[in-house]
LUMMAR-998206 format. One record per residue (C-alpha): residue number from 1; x, y, z. Coordinates in pm, whole numbers, plus 32768, in hexadecimal, padded with zeros to 4 digits. Layout:
% LUMMAR-998206
num:NUM&x:X&y:Y&z:Z;
...
% end
This chain:
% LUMMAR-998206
num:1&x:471A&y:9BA3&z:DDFA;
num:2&x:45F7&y:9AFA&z:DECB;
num:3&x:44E6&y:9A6D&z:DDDB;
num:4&x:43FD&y:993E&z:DD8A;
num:5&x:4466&y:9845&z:DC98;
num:6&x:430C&y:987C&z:DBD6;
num:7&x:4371&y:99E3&z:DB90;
num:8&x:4480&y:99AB&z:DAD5;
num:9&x:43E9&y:9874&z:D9E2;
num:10&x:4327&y:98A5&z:D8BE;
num:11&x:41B6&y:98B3&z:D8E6;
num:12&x:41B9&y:9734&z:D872;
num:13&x:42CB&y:96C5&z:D99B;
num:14&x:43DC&y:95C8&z:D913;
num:15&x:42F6&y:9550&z:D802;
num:16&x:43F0&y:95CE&z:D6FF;
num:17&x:459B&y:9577&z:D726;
num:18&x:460F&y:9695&z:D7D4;
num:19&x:477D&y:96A3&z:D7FB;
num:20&x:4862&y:977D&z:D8DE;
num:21&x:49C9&y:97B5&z:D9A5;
num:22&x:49F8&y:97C0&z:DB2C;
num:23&x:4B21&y:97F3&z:DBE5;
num:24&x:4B72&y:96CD&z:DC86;
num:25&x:4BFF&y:96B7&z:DDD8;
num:26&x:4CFA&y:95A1&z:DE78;
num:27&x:4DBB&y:94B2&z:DDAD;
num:28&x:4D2C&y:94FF&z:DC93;
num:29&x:4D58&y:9682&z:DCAC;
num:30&x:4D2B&y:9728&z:DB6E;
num:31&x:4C1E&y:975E&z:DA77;
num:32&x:4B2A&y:9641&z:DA19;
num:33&x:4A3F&y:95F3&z:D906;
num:34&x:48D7&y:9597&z:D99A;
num:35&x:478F&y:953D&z:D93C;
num:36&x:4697&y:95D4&z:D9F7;
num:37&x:455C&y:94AA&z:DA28;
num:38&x:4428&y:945C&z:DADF;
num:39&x:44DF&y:93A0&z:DBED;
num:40&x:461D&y:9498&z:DBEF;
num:41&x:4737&y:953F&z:DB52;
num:42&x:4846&y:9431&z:DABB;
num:43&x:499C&y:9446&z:DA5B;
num:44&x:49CF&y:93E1&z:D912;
num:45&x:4B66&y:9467&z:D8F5;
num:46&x:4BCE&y:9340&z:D8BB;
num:47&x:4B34&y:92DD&z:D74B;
num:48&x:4AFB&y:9469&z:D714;
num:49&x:4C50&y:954D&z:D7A2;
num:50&x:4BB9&y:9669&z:D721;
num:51&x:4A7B&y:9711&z:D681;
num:52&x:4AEA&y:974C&z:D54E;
num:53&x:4B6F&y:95C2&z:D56A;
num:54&x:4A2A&y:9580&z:D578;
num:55&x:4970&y:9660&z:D45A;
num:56&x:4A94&y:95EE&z:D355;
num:57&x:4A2C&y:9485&z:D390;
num:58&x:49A3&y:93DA&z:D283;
num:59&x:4895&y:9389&z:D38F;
num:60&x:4846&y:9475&z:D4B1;
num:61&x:4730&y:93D6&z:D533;
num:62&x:47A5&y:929D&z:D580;
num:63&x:48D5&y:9321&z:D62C;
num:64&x:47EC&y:9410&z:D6D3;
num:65&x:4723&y:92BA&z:D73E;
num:66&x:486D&y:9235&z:D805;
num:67&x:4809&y:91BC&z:D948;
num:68&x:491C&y:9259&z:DA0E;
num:69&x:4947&y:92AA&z:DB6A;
num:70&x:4832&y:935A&z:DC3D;
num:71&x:48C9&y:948D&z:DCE0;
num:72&x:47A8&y:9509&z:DD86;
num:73&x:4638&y:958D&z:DD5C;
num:74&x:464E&y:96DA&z:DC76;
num:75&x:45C5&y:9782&z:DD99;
num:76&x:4737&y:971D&z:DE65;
num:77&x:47EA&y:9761&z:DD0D;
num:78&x:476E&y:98B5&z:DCA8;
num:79&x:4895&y:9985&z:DD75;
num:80&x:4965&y:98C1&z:DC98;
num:81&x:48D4&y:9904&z:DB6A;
num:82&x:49BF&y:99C6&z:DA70;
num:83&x:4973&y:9A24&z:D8FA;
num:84&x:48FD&y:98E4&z:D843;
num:85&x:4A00&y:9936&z:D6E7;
num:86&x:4B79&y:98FD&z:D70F;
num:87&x:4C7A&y:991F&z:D5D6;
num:88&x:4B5A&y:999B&z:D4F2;
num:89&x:4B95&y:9AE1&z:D477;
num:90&x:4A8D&y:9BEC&z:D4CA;
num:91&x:4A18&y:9CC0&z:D3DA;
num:92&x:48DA&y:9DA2&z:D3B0;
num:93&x:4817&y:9E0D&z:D2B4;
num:94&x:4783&y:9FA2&z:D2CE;
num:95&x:4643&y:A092&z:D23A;
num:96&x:4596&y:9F0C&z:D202;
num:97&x:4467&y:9FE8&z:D27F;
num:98&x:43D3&y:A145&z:D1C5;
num:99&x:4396&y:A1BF&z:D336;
num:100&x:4536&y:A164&z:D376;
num:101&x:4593&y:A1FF&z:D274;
num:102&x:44CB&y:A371&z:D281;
num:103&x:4566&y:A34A&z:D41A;
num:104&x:46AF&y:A335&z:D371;
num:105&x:4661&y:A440&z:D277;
num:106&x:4611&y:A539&z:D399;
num:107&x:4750&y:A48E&z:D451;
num:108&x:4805&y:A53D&z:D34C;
num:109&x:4767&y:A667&z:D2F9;
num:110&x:4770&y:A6C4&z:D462;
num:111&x:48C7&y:A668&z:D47D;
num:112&x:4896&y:A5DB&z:D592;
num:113&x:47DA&y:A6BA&z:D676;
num:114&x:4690&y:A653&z:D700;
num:115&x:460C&y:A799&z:D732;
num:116&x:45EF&y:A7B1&z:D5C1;
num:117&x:4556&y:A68B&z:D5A0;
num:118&x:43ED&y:A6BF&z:D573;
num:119&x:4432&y:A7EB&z:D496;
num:120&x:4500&y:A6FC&z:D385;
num:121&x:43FA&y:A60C&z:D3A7;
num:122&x:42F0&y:A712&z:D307;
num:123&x:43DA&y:A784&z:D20B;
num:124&x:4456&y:A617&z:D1A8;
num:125&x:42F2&y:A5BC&z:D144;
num:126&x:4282&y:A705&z:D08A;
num:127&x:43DE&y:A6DC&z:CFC9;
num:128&x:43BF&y:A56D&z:CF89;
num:129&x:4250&y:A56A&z:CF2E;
num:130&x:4227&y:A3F2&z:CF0F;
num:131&x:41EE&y:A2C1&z:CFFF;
num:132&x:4308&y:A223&z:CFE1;
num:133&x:4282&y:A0E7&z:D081;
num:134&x:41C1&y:A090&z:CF42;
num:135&x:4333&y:A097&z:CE4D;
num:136&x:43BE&y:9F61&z:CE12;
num:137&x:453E&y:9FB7&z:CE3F;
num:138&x:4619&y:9F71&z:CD02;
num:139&x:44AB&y:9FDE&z:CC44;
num:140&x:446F&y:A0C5&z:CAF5;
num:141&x:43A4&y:A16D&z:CC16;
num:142&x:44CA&y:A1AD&z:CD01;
num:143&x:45C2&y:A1FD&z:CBF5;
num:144&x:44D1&y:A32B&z:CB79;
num:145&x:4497&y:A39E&z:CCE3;
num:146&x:4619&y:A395&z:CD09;
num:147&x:4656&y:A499&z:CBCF;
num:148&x:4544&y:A56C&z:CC30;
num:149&x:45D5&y:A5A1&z:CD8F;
num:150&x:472F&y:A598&z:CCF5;
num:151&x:46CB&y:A6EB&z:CC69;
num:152&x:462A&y:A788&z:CD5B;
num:153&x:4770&y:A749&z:CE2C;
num:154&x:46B0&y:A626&z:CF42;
num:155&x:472E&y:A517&z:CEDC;
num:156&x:47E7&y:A453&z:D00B;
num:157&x:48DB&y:A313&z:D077;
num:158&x:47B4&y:A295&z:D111;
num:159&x:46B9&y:A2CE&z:CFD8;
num:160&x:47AE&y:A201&z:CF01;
num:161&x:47D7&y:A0B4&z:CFF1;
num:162&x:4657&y:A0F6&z:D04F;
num:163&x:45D1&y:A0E8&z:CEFC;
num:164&x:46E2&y:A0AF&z:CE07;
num:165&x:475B&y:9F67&z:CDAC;
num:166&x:485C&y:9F38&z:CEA0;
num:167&x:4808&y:9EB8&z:D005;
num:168&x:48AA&y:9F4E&z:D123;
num:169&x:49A0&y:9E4E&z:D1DB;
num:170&x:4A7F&y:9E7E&z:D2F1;
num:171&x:4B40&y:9DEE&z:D3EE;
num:172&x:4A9A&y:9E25&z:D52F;
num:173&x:4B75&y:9D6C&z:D617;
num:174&x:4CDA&y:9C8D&z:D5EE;
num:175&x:4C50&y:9B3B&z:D642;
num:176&x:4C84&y:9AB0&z:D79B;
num:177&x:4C04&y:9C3C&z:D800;
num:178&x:4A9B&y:9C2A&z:D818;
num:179&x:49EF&y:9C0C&z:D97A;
num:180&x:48D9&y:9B4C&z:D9C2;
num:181&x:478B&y:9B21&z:DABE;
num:182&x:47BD&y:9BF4&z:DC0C;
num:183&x:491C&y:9C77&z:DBE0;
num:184&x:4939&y:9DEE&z:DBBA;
num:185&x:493A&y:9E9C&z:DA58;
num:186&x:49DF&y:9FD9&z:DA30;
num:187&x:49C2&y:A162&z:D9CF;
num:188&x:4B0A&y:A224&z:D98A;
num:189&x:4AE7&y:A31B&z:DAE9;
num:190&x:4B22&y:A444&z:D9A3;
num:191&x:49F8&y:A3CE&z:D8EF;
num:192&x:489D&y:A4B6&z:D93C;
num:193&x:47CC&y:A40F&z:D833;
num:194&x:47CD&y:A2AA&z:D801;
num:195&x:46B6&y:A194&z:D80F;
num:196&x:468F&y:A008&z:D81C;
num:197&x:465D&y:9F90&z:D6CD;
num:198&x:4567&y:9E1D&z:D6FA;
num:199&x:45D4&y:9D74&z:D5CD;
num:200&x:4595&y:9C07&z:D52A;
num:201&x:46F9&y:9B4D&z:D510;
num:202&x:472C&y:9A48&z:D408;
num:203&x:481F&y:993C&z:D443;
num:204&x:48C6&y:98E9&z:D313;
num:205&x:49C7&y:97DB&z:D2E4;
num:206&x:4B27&y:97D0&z:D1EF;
num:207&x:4A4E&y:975A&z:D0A4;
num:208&x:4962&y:9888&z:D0FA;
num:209&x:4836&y:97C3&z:D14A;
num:210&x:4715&y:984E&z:D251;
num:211&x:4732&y:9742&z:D351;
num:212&x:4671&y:980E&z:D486;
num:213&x:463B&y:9945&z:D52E;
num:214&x:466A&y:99E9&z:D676;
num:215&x:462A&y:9B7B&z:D700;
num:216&x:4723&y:9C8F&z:D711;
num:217&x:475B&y:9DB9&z:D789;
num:218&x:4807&y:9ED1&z:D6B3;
num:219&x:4857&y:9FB1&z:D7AB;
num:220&x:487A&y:A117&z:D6CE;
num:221&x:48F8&y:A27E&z:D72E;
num:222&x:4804&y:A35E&z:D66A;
num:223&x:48EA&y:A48A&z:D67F;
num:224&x:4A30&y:A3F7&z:D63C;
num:225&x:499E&y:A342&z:D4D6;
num:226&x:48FE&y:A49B&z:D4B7;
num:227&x:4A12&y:A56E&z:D4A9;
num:228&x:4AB6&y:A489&z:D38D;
num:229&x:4A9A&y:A32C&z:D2EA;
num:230&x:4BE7&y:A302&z:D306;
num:231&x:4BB8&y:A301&z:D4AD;
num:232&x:4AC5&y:A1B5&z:D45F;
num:233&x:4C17&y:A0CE&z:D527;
num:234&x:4BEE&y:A1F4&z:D63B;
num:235&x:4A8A&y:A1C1&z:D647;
num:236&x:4A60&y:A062&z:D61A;
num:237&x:4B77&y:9F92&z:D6AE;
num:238&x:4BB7&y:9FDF&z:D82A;
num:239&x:4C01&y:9F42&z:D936;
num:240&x:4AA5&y:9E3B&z:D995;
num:241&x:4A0F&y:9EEE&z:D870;
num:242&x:49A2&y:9D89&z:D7C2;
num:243&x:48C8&y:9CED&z:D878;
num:244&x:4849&y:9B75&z:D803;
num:245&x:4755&y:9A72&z:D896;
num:246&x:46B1&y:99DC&z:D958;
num:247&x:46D4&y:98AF&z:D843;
num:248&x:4717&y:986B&z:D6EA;
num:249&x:45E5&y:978B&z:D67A;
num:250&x:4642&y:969D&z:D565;
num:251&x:4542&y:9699&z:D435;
num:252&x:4478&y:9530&z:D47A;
num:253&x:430F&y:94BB&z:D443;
num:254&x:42D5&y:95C0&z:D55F;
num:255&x:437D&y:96C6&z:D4BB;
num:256&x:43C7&y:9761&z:D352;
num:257&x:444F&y:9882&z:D290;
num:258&x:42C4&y:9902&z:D239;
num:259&x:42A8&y:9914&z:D3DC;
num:260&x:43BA&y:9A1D&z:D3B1;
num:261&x:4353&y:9AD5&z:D2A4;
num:262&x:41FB&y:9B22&z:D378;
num:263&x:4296&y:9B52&z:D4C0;
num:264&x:4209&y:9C3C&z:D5CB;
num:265&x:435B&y:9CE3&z:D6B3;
num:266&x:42A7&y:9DB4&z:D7E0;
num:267&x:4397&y:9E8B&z:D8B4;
num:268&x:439C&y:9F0D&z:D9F2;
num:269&x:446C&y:9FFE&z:DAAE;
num:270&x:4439&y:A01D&z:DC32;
num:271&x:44E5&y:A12D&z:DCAD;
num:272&x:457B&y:A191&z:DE3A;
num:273&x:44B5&y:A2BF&z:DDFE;
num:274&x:437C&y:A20E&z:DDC1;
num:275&x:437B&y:A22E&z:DC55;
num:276&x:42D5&y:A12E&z:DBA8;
num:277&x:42C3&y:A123&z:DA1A;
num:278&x:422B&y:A031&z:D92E;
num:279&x:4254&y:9FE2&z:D7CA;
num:280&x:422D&y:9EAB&z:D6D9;
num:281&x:42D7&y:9E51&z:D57A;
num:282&x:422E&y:9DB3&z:D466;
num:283&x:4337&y:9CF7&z:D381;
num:284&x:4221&y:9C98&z:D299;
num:285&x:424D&y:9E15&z:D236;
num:286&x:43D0&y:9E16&z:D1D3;
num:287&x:4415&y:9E92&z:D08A;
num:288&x:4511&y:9D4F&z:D03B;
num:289&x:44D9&y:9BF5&z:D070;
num:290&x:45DA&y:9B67&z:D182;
num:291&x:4618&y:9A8B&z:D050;
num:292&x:4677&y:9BD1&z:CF7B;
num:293&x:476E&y:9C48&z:D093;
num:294&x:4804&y:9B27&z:D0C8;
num:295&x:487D&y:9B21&z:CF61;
num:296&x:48FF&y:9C7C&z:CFB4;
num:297&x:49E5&y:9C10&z:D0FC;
num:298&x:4A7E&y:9ACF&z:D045;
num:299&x:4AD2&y:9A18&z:CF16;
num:300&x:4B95&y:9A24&z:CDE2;
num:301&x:4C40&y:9B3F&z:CE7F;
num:302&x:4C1E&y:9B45&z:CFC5;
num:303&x:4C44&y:99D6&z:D065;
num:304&x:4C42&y:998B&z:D206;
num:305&x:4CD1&y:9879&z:D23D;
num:306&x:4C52&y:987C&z:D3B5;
num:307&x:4AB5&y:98AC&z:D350;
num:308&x:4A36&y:9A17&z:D39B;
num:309&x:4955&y:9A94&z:D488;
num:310&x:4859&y:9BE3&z:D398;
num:311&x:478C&y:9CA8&z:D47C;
num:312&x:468B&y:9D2A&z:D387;
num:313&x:4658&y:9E8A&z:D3E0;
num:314&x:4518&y:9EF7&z:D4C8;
num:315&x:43C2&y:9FA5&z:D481;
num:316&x:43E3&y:A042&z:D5F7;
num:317&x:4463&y:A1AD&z:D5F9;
num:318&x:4403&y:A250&z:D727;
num:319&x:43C4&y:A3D2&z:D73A;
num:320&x:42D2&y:A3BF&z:D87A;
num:321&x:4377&y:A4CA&z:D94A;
num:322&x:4443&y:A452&z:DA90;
num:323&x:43AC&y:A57B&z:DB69;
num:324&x:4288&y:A66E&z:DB45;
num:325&x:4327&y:A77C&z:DA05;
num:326&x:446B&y:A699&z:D9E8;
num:327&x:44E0&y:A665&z:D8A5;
num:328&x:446C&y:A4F0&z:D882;
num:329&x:44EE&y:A3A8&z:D8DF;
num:330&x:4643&y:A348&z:D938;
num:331&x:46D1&y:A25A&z:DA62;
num:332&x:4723&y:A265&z:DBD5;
num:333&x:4810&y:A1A1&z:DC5F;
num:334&x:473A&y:A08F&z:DD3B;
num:335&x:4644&y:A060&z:DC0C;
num:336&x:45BD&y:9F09&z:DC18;
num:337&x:45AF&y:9EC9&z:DA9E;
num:338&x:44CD&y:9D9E&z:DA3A;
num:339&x:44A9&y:9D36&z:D8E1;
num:340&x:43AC&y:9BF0&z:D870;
num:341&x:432F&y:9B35&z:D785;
num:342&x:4232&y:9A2D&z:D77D;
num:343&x:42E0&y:9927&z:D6BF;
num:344&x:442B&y:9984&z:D777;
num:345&x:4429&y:99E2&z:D8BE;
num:346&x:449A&y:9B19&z:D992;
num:347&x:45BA&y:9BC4&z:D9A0;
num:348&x:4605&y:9CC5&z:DAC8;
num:349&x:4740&y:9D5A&z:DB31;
num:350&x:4771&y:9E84&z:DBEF;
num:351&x:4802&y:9FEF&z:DB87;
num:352&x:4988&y:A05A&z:DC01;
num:353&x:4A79&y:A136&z:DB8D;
num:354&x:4B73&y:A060&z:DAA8;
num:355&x:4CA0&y:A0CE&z:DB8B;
num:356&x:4BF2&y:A048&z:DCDB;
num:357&x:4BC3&y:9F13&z:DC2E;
num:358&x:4CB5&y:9E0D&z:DC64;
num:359&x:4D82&y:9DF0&z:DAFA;
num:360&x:4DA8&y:9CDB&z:DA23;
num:361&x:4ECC&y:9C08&z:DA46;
num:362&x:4E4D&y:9AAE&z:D9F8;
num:363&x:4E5F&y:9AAA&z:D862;
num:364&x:4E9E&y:9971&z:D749;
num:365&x:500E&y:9940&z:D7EF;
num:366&x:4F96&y:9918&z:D937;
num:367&x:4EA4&y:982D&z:D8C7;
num:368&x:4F5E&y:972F&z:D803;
num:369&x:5043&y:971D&z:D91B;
num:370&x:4F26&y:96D9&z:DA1C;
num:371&x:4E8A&y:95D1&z:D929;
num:372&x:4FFA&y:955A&z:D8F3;
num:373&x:5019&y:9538&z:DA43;
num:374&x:4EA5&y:9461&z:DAAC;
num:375&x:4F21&y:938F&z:D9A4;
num:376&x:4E10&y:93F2&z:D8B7;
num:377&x:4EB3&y:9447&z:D77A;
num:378&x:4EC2&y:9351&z:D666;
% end
């Protein structure tokens, strides 16, 4: 995908340590490691084989800091570029946001069709009858709200991970799976409401420490999670669904956990049919600290041994119709889908059906045996 460098960076360049993986061509075939710097992208494979090499270190930054070998300008890298996470696990976290979780309310109620939609919306908040942005989940608060809808038959899957004490974790993607700046991202061909989902990632190493950040993309089929909670694999983990990138920026004097926790994501969706919508997430309004969910994807009972990868759920639900009395938003295959952040960079990937994608064959096997075989395992 065709692009200036400066699109991609943060808003502050290569101030911070931004890490990522490119496919490398000629001798050294396979994927590399690189640090992406003012004077160029370098290798750094050799002290760091792998991302999550790198976050489990007991320090990041200075293996980050390795001189390397200059492959190129990031401008001549970015074809290369693929999803800056390897053997982390990827998980997600869902209904972080009240306006997430009344979609997913009305996801449910409609079971799935969007024609309903707008109806369930106006019946959800005459039933409910309380902004649930302002309930702390796990709260006195949320526990009464939960037995008065109890009895008047509303209560929901999504009510009880939204604001009962329980976060809602998932595994979005197997690692290895997730796609990263310019390559496609895909839509099940059966799916007739679905939806990018711009999302903050944590990057979490083994000990379950914060040690950056990058963007993802949740990709979501609205009418498949509709119809059932128990379609969320169907709906969530496709083909290209998990997209990751541009970079994962390490926390540094540039850089810190309180710059995530105030993030601004915008989106954008350009479509072939000259469609153009635009929407922003505020992560300063999630109802749990990326702290708080953390500590609900790992730790006494849940370890990773590999680091993690926790999207953190997204503000952004669109309902702006696609076309004049449609039934609101849902993708085209050709979308140009571009999500930012200042602090973070831009992510854009374009919309395919998952079967016209090509499929994943290059998992954790094939990568051990590539490293094995550049001589870069230790």
């Amino acid at each position: 995908m065709a692009g200036l460098s400066s699109e991609i960076l943060p808003e502050d360049g290569t101030a911070g340590i931004l890490i990522g993986r490119v496919w490398r061509k000629g001798p050294q075939a396979g994927p590399s490691v690189v640090a992406v710097r003012s004077d160029g992208v370098f290798d750094i494979t050799s002290a760091a084989p792998t991302v999550a090499d790198l976050c489990n270190s007991t320090a990041p930054l200075a293996l980050a800091r390795t001189p390397g070998e200059r492959i190129g300008s990031l401008e001549e890298v970015m074809p290369a570029l693929l999803a800056p996470i390897d053997l982390q696990a990827i998980k997600a976290a869902g209904v972080t946001f009240a306006v997430s979780l009344l979609e997913r309310l009305i996801e449910e109620h409609a079971k799935g069709d969007p024609a309903r939609a707008e109806t369930v919306r106006g019946e959800l908040n005459s039933i409910i009858g309380a902004d649930v942005s302002t309930i702390k989940p796990g709260s006195a608060e949320a526990e009464a709200l939960k037995k008065t809808l109890v009895a008047r038959d509303a209560w929901s899957p999504y009510l009880e991970v939204g604001i009962g004490p329980y976060a809602e974790i998932f595994t979005k993607a197997p690692a290895m799976a997730a796609v990263g700046y310019g390559a496609e991202i895909g839509i099940r061909s059966d799916s007739d409401w679905n939806n990018p989902e711009p999302e903050v990632t944590l990057v979490v190493n083994a000990k379950g420490a914060i040690v950056g950040a990058t963007l993802g993309n949740d990709v979501n089929l609205r009418d498949m999670e509709g119809r059932s909670a128990l379609l969320l694999g169907i709906a969530k983990d496709n083909n290209a669904s998990c997209a990751i990138g541009p970079f994962v920026r390490l926390f540094d004097e540039t850089f810190s956990l309180d710059d995530v926790r105030k993030a601004k994501v915008e989106l954008e969706v350009t479509g072939p049919d000259q469609f153009r919508l635009r929407g922003a997430s505020d992560l300063s309004k999630i109802s749990r600290d990326p702290t708080d969910l953390v500590k609900h994807a790992m730790g006494n009972t849940h370890q990773y041994p590999d680091g993690m990868v926790l999207m953190t759920g997204t503000l952004f639900a669109p309902t702006e119709p696609r076309t004049p009395g449609g039934l609101g938003f849902t993708h085209m295959v050709g979308d140009l889908v571009s999500i930012r952040s200042p602090k973070l960079g831009t992510l854009t990937n374009r919309v395919n059906h998952c079967d016209k994608i090509p499929p994943w064959t290059f998992g954790v096997s094939a990568l051990m045996r590539n490293l094995a075989s550049r001589g870069l395992l230790k």
